[in-house]
C-alpha positions as CSV (number, residue, x, y, z in Angstrom):
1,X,49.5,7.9,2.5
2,X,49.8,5.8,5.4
3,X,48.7,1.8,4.6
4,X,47.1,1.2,7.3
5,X,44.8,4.1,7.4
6,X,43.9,2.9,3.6
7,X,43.5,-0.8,5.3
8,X,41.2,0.2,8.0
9,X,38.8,2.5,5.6
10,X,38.8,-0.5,2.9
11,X,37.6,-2.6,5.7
12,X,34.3,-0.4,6.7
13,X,31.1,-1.6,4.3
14,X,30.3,-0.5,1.1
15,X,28.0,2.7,2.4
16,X,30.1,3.4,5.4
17,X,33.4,4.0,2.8
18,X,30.7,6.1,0.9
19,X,30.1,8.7,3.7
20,X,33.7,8.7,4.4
21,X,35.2,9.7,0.7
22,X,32.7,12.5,0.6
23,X,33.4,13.6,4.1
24,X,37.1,13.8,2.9
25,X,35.9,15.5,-0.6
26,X,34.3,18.0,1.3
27,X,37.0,19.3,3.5
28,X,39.2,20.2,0.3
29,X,36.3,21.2,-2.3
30,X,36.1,25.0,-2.5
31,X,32.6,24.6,-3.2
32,X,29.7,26.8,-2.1
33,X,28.2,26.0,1.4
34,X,24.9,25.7,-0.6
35,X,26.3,23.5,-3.4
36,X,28.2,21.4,-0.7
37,X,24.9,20.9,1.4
38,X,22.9,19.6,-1.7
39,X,25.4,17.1,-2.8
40,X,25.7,15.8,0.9
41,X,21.9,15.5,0.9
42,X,22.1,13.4,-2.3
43,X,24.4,11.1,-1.0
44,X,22.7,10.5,1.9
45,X,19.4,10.0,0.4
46,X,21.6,7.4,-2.0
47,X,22.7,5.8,0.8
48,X,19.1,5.4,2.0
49,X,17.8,4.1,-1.2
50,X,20.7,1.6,-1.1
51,X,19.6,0.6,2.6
52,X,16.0,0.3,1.8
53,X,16.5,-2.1,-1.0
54,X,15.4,0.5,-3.8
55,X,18.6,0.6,-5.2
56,X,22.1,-1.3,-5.8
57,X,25.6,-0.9,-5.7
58,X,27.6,-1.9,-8.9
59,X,31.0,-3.5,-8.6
60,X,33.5,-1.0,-9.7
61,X,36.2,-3.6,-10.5
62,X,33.5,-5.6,-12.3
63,X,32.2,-2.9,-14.5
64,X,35.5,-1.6,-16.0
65,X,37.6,-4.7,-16.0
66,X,38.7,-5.1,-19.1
67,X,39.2,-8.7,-20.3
């Protein structure tokens, strides 16, 4: 994988890398068209939720660090 491609999508916000991974998830998932359209619509009403202030992100690194 090329580093700077990785750089440049770790740099985008939080929601933003988000849309991305599942835009890349969906061009190699065999899934149904149907299947695929109901998990994009979740995602986006996530990312809504998130925008609105009704819901959080967690902190990946902080929730399975182990110490």
């Amino acid at each position: 994988m090329q580093s700077k491609l990785l750089d440049d999508v770790l740099a985008l916000p939080p929601l933003e890398r988000v849309a991305f991974a599942e835009l890349i998830l969906a061009s190699i998932d065999r899934e149904d068209d149907e299947i695929r359209r109901a998990w994009m619509d979740e995602v986006k009403k996530r990312m809504k939720s998130v925008a609105a202030g009704k819901s959080k992100l967690l902190d990946f690194e902080k929730l399975y660090r182990e110490d």
